[in-house]
N, C-alpha and C positions, 0 to 999 in steps of 0.2 A: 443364568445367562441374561444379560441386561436387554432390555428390548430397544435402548437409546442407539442411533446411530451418529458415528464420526466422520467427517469426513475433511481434507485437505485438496485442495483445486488451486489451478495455476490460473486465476483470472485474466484472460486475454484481452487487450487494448480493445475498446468498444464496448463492454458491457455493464450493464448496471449493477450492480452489489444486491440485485433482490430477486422476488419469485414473478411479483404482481407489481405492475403503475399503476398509481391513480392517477397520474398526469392525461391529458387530453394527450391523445398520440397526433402528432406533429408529423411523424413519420415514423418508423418502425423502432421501437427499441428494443435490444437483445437483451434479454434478460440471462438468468444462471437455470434457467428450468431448459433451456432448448442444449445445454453442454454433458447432461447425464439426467439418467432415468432418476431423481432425489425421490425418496419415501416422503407420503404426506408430511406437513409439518415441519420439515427442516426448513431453518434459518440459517442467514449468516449471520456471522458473530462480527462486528464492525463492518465497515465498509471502506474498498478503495473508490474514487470517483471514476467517471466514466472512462478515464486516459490514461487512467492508472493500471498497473498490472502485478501481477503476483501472486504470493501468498493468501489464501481465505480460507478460513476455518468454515465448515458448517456441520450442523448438529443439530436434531430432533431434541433434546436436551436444553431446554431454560436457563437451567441452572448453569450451566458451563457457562455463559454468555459473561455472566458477572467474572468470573475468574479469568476471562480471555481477555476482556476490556480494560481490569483493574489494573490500580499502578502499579502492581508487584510483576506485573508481567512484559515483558521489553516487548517492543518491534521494531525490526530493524529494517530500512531501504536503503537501495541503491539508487542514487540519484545522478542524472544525469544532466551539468545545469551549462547555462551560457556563458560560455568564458573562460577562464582558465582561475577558479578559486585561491584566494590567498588565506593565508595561515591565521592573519588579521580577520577576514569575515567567518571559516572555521573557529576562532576563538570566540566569536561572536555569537553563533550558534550554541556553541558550548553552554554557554552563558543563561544564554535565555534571552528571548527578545521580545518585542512589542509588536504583536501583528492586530488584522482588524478581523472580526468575526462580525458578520450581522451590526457592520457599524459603531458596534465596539471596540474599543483599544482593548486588548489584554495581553497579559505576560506568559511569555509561553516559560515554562520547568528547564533547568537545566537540565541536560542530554550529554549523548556523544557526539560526536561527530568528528572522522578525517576523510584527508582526501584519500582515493583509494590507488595504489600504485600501480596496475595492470586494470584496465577497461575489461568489466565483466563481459562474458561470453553467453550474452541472451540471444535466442530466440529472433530473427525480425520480424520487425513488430509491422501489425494491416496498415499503418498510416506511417510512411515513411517519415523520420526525424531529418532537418535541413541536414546539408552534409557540410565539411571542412569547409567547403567555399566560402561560406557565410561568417565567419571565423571561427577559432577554437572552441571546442567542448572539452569539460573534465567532469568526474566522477566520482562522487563522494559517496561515505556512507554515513547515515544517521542512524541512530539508535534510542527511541523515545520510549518514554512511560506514559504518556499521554495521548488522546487523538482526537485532539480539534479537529473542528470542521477545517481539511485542504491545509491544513497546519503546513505539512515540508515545504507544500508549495509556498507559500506565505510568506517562510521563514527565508525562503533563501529569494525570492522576489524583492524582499525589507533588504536584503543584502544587496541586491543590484545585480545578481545571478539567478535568473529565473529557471525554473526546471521547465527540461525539453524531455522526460523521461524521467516514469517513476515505476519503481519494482521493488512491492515488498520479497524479502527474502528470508525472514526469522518471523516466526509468534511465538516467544516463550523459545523453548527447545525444540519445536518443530520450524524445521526448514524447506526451504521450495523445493532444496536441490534438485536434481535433474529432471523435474514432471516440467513438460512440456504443456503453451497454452493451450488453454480449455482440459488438458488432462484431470482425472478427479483421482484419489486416490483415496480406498477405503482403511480408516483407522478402529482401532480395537477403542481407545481412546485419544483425549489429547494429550503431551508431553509439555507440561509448563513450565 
């Protein structure tokens, strides 16, 4: 019996991707230690930013981190961006594109990405998204091998469609499917 533990969590809007800040607190920040009891030592395995939600693996296990991160392993989000996306900036995407990291240009990997035809059935989120009034939203999915710093957000910003909404929902062969935010879910392993 392996003593590593697995674990899959629906990261809810507001939380930081870790255990411990070293940031000077500002004001409170929710970490993943206040959403389940974690055994010493567990990490997550990448990180979604503070607005982001989804999908997070974590594991007591080191080693898994490289096989979750690498390029053999997909992640896919649903993204929810300003406007109503054309098929020209989804090609675009596909492609790969020039975004800035830390004030560098760089080229992001070709990917997937379409628009999605039915508007996923999440969860509302603690900080309400503007509504209709303000104009149209659409819905894409993307599918990368990669994970720059804020990358989808980036990607689709450089397109002139800014995400108002981000939810990982694939790592590998592991899906969010229906755990609800802050839910954790205990795995025997991961499924890459």
């Amino acid at each position: 019996m392996s003593s590593e533990k697995y674990f899959k969590l629906y990261k809810p809007y507001g939380y930081l991707s870790q255990f411990i800040t070293n940031e000077k607190p500002r004001k409170k920040k929710k970490l993943l230690g206040e959403l389940y009891n974690f055994p010493e030592g567990t990490m997550a395995i990448g990180r979604l930013d503070q607005d982001s939600e989804g999908l997070l693996l974590l594991t007591t296990n080191g080693k898994a981190s490289a096989a979750v991160t690498g390029r053999k392993t997909e992640k896919e989000y649903y993204v929810q961006v300003d406007g109503i996306i054309t098929e020209e900036a989804l090609e675009k995407l596909r492609e790969g594109l020039e975004i800035s990291i830390n004030g560098k240009t760089v080229q992001t990997l070709p990917c997937k990405a379409k628009k999605l035809t039915q508007n996923p059935n999440f969860p509302e989120r603690g900080k309400k998204i503007r509504d209709e009034r303000h104009g149209p939203t659409s819905w894409i999915s993307v599918i990368l091998n990669e994970g720059k710093f804020r990358q989808v957000k980036k990607m689709t910003a450089v397109l002139g469609f800014p995400t108002l909404r981000l939810v990982r929902v694939r790592i590998g062969k592991e899906i969010l499917g229906d755990l609800q935010p802050g839910a954790v879910s205990v795995l025997d392993k991961f499924k890459l």
